[in-house]
N, C-alpha and C positions, 0 to 999 in steps of 0.2 A: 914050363909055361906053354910051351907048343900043343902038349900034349893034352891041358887044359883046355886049351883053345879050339881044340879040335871037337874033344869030349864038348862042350859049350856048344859050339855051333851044330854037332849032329841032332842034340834034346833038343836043340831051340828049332832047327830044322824041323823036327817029326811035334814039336810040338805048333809051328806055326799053323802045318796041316790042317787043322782042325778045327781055325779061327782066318778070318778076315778083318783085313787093313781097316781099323776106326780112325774117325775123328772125334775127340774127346772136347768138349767146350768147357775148360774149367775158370771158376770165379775162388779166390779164397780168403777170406777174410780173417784175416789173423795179426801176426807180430813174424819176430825174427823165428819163431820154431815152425813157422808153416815154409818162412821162405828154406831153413834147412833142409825141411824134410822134400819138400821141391826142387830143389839145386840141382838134382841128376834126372828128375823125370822127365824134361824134356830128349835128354839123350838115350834113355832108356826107350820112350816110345818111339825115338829113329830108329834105334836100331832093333826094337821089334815090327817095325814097317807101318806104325801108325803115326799118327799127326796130332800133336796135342799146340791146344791155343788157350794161352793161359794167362789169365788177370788176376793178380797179385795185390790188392789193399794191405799196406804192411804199414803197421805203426808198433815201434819198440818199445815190447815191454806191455802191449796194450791187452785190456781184458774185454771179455763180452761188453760191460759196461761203457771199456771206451769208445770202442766202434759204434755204441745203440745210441751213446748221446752224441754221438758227431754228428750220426745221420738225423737225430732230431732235431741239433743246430741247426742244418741247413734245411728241415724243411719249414724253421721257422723264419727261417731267412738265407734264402738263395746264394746271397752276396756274401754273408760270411765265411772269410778263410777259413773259420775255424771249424768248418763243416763240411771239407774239401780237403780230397785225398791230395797226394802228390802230382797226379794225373791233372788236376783243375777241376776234377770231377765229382759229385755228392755222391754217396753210396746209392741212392736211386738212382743215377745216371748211368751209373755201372753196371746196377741191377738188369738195367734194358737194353746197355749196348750190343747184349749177344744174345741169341736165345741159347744160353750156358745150359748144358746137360748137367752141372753137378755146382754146385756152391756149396764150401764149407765153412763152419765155425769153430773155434775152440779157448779156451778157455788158458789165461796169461799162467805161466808154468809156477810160478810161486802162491800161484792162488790156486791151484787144479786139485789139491788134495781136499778142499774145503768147500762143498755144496751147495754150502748156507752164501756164497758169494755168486751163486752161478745165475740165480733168478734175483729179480724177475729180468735181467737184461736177454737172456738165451730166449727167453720166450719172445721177447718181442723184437729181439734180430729173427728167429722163426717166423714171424708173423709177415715180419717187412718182407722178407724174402718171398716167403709166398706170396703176396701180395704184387708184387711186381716182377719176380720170375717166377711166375706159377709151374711152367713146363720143368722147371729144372729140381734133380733132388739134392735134398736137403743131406750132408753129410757130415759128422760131428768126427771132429779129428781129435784125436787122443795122443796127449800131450805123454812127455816121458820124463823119468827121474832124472834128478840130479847124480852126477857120479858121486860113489859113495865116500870120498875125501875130500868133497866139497865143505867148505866151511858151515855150511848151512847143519852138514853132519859130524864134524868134526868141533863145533863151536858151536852147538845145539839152543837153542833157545828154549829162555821159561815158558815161552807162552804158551799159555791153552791150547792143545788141536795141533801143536806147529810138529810135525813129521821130525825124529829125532835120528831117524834112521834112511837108508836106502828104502830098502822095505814098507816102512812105513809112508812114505812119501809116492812110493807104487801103489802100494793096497788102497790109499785114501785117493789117486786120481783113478784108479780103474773102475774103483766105485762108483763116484762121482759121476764120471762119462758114460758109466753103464747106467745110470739113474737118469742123465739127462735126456739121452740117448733115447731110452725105451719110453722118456715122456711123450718123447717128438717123434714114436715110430719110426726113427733115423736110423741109418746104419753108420757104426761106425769104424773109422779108418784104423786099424790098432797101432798104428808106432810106437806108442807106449808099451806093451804088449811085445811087440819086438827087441825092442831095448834092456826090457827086462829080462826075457829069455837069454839073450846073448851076456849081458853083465851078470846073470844066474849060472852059465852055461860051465859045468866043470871040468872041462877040459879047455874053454877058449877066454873066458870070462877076465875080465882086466884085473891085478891085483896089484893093493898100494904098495910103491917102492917104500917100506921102512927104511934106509938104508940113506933117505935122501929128506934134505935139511932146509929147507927153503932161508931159516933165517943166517946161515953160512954160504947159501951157495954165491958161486962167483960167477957173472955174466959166461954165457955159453952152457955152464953147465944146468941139466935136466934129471930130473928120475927117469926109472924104465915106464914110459906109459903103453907099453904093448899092449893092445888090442882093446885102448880105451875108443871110446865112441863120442868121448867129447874133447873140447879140445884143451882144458886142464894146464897145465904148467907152462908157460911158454914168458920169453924175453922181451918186452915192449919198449920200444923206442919213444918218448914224450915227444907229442907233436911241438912243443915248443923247443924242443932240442935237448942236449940233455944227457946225463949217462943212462943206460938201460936200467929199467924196473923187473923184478921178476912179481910178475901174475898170476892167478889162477882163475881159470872161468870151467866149472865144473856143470854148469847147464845147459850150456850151444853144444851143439852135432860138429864133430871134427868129420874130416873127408868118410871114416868109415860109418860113423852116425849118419849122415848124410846121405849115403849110398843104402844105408838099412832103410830111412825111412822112404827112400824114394822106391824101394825096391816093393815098399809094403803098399804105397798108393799105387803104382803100377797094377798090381794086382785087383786092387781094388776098383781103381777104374777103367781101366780094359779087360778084363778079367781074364789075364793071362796071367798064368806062372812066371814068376823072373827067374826061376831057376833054367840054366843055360841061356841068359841073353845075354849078349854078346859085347855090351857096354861095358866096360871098366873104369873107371876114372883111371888116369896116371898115376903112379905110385902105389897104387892101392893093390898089394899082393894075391893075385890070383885066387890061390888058395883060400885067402880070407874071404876075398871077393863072393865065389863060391859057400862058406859056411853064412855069408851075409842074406846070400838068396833063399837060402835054406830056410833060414831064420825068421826071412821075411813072412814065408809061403806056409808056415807054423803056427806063424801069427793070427794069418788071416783063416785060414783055416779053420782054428783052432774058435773063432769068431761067429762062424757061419754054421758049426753044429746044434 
């Protein structure tokens, strides 16, 4: 660990060089996969020496469509809740609180593989936006797949179009955001992109414990989820009290999902390398820590050729 740490801060050192302290003004409009892929960025831009100030619209679960009609709600009436973030504030209000250097959109993750759902609301969150944060760019964040033992794959549905696969669920969001993307002249953020590399990656890539039985297992016990990036099997307490439930959520970012995707906006809006920055979350093993940065920096890369 020492010796990682050491390696970490001399790259991150020779690579500061080169770049000067920003202040980043971000807006994002999204659900719970924007607030994941954000969870570490503001520590990552401490500890690469910049200052990030960041406004957060989060509704769960929400799509282009929900964010474009809330903001229509209230601009057809002020007064109504139902047109007002968490904050007390309308998405126009938001819009102007800052002169935000970046605003993004993206598109609710069960709906990302499927195009035919992305207009006309993307268009006309692009429009608002421009229209009341002209100065700031427009940035389309790319959503990422479900792990591949998520029921969604493992309990496949008939319907028409519905992703029956990991893969399939990748190939139809990558599309999708690359279609929209190149409507709106946008660039976009790839943590989709990253996620897939890494759950593709064949020496790091997470593999389903066969060996583990969810409808025998007995409170405490789990499968092996090494080197999953979401956060998949885990023990629930019912808020009304209660014996333990065992769960699965195969589409939210666990701490290392988390750490990829902030690793991957970093990049993208300071335009520094995360590889050697000096952030770790706790618990998060070094070593992974490091293939996480990697993976990031692959992504975005791999985006901009």
């Amino acid at each position: 660990m020492k010796a990682f740490a050491l390696i970490a801060s001399l790259l991150f050192c020779v690579s500061s060089l080169a770049g000067e302290a920003k202040t980043v003004k971000l807006l994002t409009i999204g659900n719970s996969f924007s607030a994941n892929a954000t969870h570490y960025l503001g520590d990552l831009a401490k500890a690469g020496g910049h200052t990030l100030v960041h406004q957060p619209l989060v509704i769960g679960g929400s799509s282009f469509q929900v964010h474009a009609e809330k903001a229509q709600k209230h601009e057809a009436d002020p007064k109504d809740k139902a047109g007002l973030y968490t904050s007390g504030r309308g998405l126009k209000e938001n819009l102007v609180l800052q002169k935000w250097d970046y605003v993004t959109i993206q598109q609710a993750s069960i709906k990302s593989h499927d195009f035919t759902t992305y207009q006309p609301s993307a268009g006309w969150l692009r429009d608002y936006v421009s229209k009341h944060a002209p100065q700031a760019k427009l940035l389309v964040h790319e959503t990422w797949e479900y792990r591949k033992d998520d029921p969604r794959f493992t309990k496949p549905s008939d319907k028409a179009g519905e992703p029956k696969t990991q893969d399939e669920m990748y190939n139809g969001l990558r599309s999708a955001y690359g279609k929209i993307a190149a409507e709106f002249g946008a660039r976009i953020i790839p943590t989709g992109d990253a996620f897939h590399l890494a759950d593709t990656d064949p020496n790091w890539a997470y593999q389903t414990d066969a060996t583990f039985n969810p409808k025998v297992a007995k409170p405490s016990e789990l499968p092996n989820q090494t080197h999953s990036l979401h956060v998949g099997w885990r023990w629930n307490k019912p808020k009304t009290g209660g014996a333990l439930t065992l769960g699965m959520d195969g589409h939210h970012a666990n701490m290392a999902g988390e750490y990829l995707g902030a690793c991957v906006w970093y990049e993208v809006l300071f335009g520094e390398n995360p590889v050697g920055n000096t952030f770790i979350p706790q618990g998060l093993d070094p070593k992974d820590a490091l293939f996480l940065q990697e993976t990031a920096h692959r992504a975005v890369i791999a985006r901009t050729k």
